[in-house]
BAFI-3210 file (N, C-alpha, C; in Angstrom, 3 decimals, decimal comma, padded with zeros to 6 digits):
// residues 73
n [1|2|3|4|5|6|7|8|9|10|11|12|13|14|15|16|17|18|19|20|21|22|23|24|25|26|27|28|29|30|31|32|33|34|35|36|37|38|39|40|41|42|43|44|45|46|47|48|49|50|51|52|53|54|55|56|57|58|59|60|61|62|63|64|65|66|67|68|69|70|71|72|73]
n.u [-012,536|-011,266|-012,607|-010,272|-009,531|-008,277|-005,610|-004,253|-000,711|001,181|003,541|004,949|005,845|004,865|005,446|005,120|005,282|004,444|004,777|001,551|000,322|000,703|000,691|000,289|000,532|000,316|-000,328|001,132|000,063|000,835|-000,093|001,205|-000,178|-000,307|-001,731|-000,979|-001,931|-002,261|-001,499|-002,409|-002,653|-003,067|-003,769|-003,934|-005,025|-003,752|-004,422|-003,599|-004,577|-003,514|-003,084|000,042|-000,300|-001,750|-000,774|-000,824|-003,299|-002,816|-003,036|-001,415|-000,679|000,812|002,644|004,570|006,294|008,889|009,897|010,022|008,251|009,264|006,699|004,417|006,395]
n.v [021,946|021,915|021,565|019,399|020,988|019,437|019,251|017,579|016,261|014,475|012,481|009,588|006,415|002,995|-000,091|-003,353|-006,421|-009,813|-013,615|-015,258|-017,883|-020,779|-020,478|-017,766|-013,885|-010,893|-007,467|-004,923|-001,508|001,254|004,806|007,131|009,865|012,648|015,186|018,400|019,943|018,725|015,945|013,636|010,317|009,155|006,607|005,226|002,782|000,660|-002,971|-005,067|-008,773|-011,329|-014,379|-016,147|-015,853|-013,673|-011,547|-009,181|-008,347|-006,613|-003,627|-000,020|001,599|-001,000|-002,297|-000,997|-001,639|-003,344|-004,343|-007,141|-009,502|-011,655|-014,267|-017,408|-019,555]
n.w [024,575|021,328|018,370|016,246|012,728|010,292|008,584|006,208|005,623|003,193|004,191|004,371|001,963|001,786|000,353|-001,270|-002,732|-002,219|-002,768|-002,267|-002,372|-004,278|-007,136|-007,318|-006,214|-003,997|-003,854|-002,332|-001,372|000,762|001,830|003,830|005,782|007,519|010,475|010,239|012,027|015,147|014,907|014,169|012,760|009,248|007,310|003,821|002,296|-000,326|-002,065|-004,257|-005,847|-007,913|-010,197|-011,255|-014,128|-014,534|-014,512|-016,634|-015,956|-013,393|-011,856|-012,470|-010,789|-009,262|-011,301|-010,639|-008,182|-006,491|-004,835|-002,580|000,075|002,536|001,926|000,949|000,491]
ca.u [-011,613|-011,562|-012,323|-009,397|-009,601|-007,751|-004,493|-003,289|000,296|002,054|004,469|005,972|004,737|005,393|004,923|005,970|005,181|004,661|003,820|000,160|-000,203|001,642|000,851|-000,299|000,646|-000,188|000,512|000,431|000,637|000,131|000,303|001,035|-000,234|-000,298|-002,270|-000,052|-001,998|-002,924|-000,011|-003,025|-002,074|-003,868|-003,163|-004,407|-004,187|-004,292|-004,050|-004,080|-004,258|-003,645|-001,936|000,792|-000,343|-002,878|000,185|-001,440|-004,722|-002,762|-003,165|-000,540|000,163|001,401|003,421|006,009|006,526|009,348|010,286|009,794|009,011|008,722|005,545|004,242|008,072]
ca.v [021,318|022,185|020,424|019,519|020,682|018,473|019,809|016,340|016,674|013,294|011,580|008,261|005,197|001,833|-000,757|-004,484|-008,177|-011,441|-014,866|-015,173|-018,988|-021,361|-019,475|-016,147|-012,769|-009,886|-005,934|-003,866|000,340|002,539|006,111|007,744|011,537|013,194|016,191|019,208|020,332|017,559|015,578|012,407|009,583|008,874|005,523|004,877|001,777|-000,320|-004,135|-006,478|-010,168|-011,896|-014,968|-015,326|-015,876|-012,766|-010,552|-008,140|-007,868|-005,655|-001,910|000,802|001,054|-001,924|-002,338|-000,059|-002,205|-004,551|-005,005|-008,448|-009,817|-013,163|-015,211|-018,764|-019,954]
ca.w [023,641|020,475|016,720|014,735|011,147|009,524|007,606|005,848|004,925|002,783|005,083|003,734|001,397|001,694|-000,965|-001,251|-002,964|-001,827|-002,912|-001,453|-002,541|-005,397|-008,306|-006,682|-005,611|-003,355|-004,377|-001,325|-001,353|001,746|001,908|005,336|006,043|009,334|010,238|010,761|013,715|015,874|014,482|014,173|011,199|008,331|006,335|002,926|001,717|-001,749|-002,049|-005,320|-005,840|-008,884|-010,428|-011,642|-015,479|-014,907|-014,424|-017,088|-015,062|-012,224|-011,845|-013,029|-009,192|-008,898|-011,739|-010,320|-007,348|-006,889|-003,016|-002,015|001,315|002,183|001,760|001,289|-000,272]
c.u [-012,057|-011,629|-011,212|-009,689|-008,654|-006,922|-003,821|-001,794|001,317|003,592|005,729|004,732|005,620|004,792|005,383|005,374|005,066|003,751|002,690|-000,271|000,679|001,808|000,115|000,746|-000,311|000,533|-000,183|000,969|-000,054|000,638|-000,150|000,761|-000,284|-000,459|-001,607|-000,610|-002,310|-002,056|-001,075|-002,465|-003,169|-003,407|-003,980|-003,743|-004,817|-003,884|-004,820|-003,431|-004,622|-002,688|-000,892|000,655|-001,332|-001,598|-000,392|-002,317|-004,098|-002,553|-001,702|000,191|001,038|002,199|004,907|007,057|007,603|010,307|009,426|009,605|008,509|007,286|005,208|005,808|008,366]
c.v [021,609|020,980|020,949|020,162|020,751|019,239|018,782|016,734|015,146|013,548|010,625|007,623|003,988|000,772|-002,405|-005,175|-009,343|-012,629|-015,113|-017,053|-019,610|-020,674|-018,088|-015,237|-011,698|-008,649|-005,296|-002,394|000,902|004,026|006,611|009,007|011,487|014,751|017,071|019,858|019,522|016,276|014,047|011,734|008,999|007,946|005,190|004,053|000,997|-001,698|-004,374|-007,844|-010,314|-013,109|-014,745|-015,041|-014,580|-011,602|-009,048|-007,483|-006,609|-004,154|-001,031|000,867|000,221|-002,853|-001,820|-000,432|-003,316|-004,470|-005,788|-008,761|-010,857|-013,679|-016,198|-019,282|-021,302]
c.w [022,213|019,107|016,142|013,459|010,416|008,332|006,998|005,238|004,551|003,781|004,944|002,856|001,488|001,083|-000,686|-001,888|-002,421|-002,154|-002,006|-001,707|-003,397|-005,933|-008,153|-005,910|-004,969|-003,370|-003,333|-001,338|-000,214|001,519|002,992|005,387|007,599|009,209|010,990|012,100|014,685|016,135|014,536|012,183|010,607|007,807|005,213|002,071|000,606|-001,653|-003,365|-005,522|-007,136|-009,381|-011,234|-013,785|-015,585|-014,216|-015,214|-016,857|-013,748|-012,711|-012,092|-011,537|-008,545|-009,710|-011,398|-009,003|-007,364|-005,872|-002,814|-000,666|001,498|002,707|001,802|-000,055|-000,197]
res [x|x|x|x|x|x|x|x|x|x|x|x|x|x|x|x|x|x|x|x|x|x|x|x|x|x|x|x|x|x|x|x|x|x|x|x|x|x|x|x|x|x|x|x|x|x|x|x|x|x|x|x|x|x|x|x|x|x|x|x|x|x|x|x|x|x|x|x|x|x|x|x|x]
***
């Protein structure tokens, strides 16, 4: 059997929001690859928490975000 070596090729991303507490949020980003020969999946993933008055504290990433899904409501 042979070794893979690993051809990553971007896939999909999926992103979303959600209230994480009263005055809190959660910023989630994945990015899916999959290796063109082997066809195995790769997931790389980002998460940030912050409230909601530290809105300026979150990452450029997760400014761009703004799919909702529901949380503590």
């Amino acid at each position: 059997m042979e070794i893979c070596k690993h051809k990553w090729v971007y896939s999909r991303s999926d992103s979303y929001w959600r209230f994480a507490g009263r005055n809190s949020r959660d910023y989630y980003h994945a990015d899916y690859y999959f290796c063109e020969n082997c066809l195995e999946e790769k997931v790389v993933e980002k998460m940030h928490s912050c409230y909601d008055g530290e809105t300026w504290k979150i990452p450029e990433w997760a400014k761009t975000i703004t799919k909702k899904v529901a949380g503590y409501e």
